[in-house]
C-alpha positions in Angstrom: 160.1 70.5 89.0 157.4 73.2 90.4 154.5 73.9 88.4 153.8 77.3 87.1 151.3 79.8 88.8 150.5 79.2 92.0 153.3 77.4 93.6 155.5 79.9 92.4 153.2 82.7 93.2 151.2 81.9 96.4 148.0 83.5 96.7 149.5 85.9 99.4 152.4 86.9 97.2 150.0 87.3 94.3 147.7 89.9 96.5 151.0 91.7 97.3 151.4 92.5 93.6 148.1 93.9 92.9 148.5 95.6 96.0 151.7 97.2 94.4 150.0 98.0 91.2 147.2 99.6 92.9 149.2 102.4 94.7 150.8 102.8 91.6 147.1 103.4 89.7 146.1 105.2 92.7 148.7 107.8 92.2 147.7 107.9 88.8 144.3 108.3 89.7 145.1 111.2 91.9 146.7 113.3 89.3 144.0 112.3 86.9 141.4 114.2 89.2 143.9 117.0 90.1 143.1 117.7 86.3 139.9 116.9 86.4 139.3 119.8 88.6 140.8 122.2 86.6 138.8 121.1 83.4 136.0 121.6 85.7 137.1 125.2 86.7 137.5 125.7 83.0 134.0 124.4 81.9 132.6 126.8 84.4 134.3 129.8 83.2 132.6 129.2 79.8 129.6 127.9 80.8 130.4 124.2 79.6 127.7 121.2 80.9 129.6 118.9 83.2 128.5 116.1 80.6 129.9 116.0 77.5 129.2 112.5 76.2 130.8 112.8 73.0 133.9 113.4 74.1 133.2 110.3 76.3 132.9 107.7 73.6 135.8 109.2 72.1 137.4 108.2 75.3 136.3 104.8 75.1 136.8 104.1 71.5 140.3 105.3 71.8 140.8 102.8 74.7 139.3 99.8 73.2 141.2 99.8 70.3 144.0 98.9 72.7 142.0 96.2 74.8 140.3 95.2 72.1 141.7 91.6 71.7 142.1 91.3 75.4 140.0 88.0 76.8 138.7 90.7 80.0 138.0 93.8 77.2 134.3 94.0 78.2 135.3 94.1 82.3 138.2 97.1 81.2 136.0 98.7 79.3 133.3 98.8 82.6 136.3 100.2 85.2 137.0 102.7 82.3 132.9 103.7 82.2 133.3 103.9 86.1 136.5 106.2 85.9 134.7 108.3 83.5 131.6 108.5 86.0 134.0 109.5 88.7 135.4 112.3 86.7 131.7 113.7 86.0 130.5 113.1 89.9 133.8 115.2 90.9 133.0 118.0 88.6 129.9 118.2 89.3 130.3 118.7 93.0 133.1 121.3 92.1 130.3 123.2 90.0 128.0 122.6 93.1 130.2 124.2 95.6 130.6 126.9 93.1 127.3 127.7 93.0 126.3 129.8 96.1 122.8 130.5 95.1 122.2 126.6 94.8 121.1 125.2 91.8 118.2 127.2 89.3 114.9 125.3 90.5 115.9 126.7 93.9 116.8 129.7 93.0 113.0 130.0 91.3 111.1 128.7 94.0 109.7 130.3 96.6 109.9 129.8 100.7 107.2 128.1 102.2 104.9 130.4 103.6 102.7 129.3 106.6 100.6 132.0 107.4 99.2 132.6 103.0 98.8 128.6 103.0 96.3 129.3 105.3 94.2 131.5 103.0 94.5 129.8 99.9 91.7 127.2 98.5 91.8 123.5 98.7 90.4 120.7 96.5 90.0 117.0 96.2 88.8 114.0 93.8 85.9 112.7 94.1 82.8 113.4 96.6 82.9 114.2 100.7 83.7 110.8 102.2 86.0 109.4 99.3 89.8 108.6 100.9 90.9 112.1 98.9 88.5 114.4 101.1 89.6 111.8 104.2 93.4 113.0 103.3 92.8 116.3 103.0 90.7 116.6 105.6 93.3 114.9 107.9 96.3 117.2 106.3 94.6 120.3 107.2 93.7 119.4 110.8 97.0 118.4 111.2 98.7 121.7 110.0 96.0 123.8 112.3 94.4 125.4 109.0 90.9 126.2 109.9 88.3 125.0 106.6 84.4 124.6 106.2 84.4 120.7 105.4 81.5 122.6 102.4 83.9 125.0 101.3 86.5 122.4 100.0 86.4 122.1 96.3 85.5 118.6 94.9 86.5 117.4 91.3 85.0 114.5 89.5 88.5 113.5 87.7 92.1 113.7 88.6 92.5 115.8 85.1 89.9 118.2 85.9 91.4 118.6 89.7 95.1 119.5 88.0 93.1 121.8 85.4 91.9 123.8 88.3 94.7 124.1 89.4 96.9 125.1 86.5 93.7 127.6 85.5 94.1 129.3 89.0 90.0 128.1 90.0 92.0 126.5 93.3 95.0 126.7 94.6 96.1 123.5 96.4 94.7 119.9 95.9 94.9 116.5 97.1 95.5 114.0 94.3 96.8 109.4 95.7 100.1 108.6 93.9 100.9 105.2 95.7 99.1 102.6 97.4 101.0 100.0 99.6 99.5 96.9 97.8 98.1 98.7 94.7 100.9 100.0 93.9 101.4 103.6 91.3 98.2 105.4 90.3 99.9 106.4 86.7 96.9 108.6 86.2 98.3 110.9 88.6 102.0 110.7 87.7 101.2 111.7 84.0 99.6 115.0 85.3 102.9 115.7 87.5 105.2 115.5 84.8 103.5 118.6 83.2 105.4 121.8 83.7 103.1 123.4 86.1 102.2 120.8 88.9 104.5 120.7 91.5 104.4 119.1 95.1 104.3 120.7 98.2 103.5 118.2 100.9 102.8 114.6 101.4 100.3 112.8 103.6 100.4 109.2 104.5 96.7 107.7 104.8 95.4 104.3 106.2 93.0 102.7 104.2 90.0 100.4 105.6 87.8 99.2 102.8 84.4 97.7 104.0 81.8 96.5 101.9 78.4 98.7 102.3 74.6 97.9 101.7 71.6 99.3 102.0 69.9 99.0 105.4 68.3 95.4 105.6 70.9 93.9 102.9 72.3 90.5 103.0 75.3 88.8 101.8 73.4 86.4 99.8 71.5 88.7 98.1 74.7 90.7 96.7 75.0 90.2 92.7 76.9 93.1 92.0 79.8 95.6 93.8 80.6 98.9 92.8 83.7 100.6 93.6 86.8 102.7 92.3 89.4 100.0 90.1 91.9 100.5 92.8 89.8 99.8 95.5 88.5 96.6 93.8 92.4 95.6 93.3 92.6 96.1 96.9 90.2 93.6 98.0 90.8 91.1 95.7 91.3 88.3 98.1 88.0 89.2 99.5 86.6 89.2 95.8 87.3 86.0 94.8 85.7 84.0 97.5 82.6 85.6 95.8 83.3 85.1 91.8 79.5 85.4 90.7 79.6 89.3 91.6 79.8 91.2 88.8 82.3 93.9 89.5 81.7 97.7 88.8 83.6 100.3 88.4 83.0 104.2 89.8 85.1 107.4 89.7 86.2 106.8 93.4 84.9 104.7 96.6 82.4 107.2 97.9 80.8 108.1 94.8 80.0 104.2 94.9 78.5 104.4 98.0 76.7 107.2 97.2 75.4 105.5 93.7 74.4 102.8 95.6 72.3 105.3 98.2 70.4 106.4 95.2 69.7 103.6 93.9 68.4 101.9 97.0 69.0 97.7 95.7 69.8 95.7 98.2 71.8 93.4 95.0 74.6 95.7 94.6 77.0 96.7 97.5 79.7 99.3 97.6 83.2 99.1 98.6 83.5 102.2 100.6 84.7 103.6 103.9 83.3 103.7 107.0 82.6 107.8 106.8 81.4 107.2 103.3 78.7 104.6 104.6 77.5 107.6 107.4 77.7 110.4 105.4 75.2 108.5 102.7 73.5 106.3 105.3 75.0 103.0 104.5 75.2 99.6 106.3 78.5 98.1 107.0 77.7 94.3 106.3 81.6 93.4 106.3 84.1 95.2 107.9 88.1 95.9 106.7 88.1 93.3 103.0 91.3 94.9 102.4 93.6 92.2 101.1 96.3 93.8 102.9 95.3 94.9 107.2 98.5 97.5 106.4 96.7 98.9 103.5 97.9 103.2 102.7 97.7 105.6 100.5 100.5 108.0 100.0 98.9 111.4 98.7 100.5 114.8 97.6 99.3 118.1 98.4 100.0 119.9 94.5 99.8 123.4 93.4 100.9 125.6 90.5 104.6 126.9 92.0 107.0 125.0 93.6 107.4 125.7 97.3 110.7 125.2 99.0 110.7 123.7 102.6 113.9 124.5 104.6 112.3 121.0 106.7 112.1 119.6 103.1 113.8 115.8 103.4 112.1 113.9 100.3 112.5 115.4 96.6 110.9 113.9 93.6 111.7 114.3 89.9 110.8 113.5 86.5 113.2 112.5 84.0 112.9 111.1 80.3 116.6 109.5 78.5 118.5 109.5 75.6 118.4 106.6 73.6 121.8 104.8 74.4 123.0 101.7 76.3 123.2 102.2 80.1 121.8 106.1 80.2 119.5 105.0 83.4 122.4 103.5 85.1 124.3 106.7 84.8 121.8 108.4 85.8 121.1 106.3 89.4 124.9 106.4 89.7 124.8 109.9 90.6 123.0 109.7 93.1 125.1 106.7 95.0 128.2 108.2 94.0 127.1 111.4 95.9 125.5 109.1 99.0 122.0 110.1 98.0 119.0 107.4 98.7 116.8 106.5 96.6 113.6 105.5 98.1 110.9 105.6 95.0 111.7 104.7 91.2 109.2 103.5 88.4 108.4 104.2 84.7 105.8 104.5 82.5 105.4 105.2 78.3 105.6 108.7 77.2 102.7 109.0 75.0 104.4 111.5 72.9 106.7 108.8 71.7 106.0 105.3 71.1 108.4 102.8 73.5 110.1 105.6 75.2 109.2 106.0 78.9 109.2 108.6 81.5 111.1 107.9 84.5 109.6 109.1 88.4 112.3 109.2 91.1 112.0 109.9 95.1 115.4 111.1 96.4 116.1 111.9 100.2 117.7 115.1 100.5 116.9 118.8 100.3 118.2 121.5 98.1 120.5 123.4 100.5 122.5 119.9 100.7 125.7 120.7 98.1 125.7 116.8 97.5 121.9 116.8 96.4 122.9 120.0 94.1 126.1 118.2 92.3 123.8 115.3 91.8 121.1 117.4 90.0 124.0 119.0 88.1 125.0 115.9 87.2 121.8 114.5 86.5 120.3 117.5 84.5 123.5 116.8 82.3 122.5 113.2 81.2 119.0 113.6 80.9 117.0 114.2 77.5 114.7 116.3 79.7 114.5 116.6 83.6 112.0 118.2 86.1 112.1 118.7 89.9 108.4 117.9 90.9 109.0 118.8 94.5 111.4 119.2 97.6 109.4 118.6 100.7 108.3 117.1 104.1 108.5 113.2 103.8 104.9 112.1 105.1 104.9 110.6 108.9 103.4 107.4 109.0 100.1 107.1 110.5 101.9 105.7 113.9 104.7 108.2 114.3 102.4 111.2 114.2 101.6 113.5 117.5 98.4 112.8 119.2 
């Protein structure tokens, strides 16, 4: 007497069933979306959002009243989430296509223009020498834009440097969004999310943190070290083979150094660069402490209106969610069901509203792609709020640049 299951349905003849049943629900499938475009074609006429989530869990209510017993209802209730998701991706690449003038943050922005960025007024954080003035210093040699190193604006904060912006005092400036061992500066990203910051470029900056003394100091004499928190954070392997220091804090690395000018002690060093320790006449008693010897900044060149690139291959946005079980996973799933990478995410509270968060997220792509515009379509859709913060140049690093 056989036994039931899988002597009487080999694994082989068990595949050929499901393979039978899924031609079956493929067919299905393809009439599903054949209707699925025409509800898009309708939502368009009447100016319908792709995203209509109560009709959604209507959906799925319906459907788990019939699976609801069923020992897999969870897993059914997933592949129904998924076709769902399907059905919003292909509508909102429909819409996309439809949209010849691209989607309405293009349609606002304006082109890059070359020649005016070369008239307009730059400004940093912090004083000359700090890794800020370093950056856009750099950026500007780079893009042949002729400045008096004088001329360039300086800012004590990060808020003040956004404030001159938004006021119209400057026009660009150069604000550090991510270190490579540091991590975030969420300083930084707050002042992005507000309406009227917007990137326009990116620079990528090595970083070589040496500690700084006045001429004649010595190691053993060293009882204090000043220096900007990230830059402390940075060299912390160097920092705690000297746990008696008592660690300071400044507004960034070069105003350190040049605190520590004025002040002329030979018991409190700086952490610092090697430009800050000429330009305030500074000893380098130890060079590169940087915990990590591939230690970089990224930075962001920001101004008041968005600038479109047609070069533009890196687009950043800022996004806060609804309050309801996998929102963020819809949301990423956009961007891998229309073959978008996603090279940057992170979060941080929105102050607004206790224990809800705002999320920052680096796409490849630019805005004449019709994949990137179905995904903001689709995005903008299931989002509580959503803002495009840029589309432009990735930043080369350091070692792919032209010399």
């Amino acid at each position: 007497m056989q036994e039931e299951g899988c002597q009487q349905h080999p694994l082989e003849g068990v595949r050929q069933l499901i393979d039978g049943l899924d031609q079956q629900i493929i067919k299905l499938l393809h009439q599903r979306m054949k209707l699925v475009g025409e509800v898009a074609s309708i939502k368009e006429e009447r100016g319908i959002p792709v995203c209509d989530l109560e009709r959604e869990a209507q959906i799925l209510e319906r459907y788990e009243k019939e699976f609801r017993d069923s020992s897999w209802a969870a897993e059914l209730r997933y592949m129904m989430k998924q076709i769902i998701a399907g059905s919003r991706a292909y509508q909102s690449r429909i819409l996309g296509q439809k949209r010849e003038e691209g989607w309405k943050w293009q349609r606002s922005s304006d082109s890059f223009d070359a020649q005016a960025f070369q008239k307009r007024q730059f400004a940093y954080q912090g004083v000359q020498g700090s890794f800020g003035y370093q950056a856009l210093q750099r950026f500007l040699q780079a893009r042949v834009i002729p400045y008096e190193p004088t001329k360039l604006q300086s800012y004590p904060t990060f808020a003040d440097l956004a404030a001159a912006i938004v006021q119209g005092e400057v026009d660009y400036g150069m604000l550090p969004v991510e270190n490579s061992y540091a991590g975030t500066v969420q300083e930084v990203y707050e002042l992005l999310a507000q309406p009227s910051l917007h990137i326009i470029e990116e620079w990528i900056l090595p970083i070589s943190h040496h500690l700084l003394v006045n001429p004649g100091g010595e190691l053993a004499a060293i009882e204090a070290v000043i220096s900007h928190p990230q830059a402390l954070q940075q060299c912390d392997h160097f920092l705690q083979e000297h746990p008696h220091w008592n660690r300071l804090t400044s507004s960034n690395t070069a105003a350190s150094a040049r605190k520590v000018a004025v002040m002329g002690d030979l018991h409190v060093a700086a952490i610092a660069s090697e430009e800050a320790a000429s330009i305030y006449g500074l000893e380098i008693l130890i060079p590169h402490i940087e915990s990590n010897v591939g230690n970089r900044t990224r930075f962001v060149l920001i101004g008041r209106e968005p600038s479109w690139h047609a070069e533009a291959n890196k687009l950043s946005l800022c996004f806060t969610l609804p309050d309801r079980t996998g929102a963020l996973v819809e949301v990423l799933s956009a961007f891998l069901v229309h073959q978008i990478n996603m090279v940057h995410i992170h979060s941080q509270p929105a102050k607004t509203t206790p224990w809800h968060y705002q999320f920052f997220v680096d796409i490849e792509g630019n805005l004449q792609q019709s994949n990137v515009l179905a995904a903001l379509e689709l995005v903008e859709s299931m989002t509580h709020t959503l803002k495009l913060i840029g589309n432009y140049p990735a930043g080369e690093e350091p070692s792919s640049r032209r010399r």
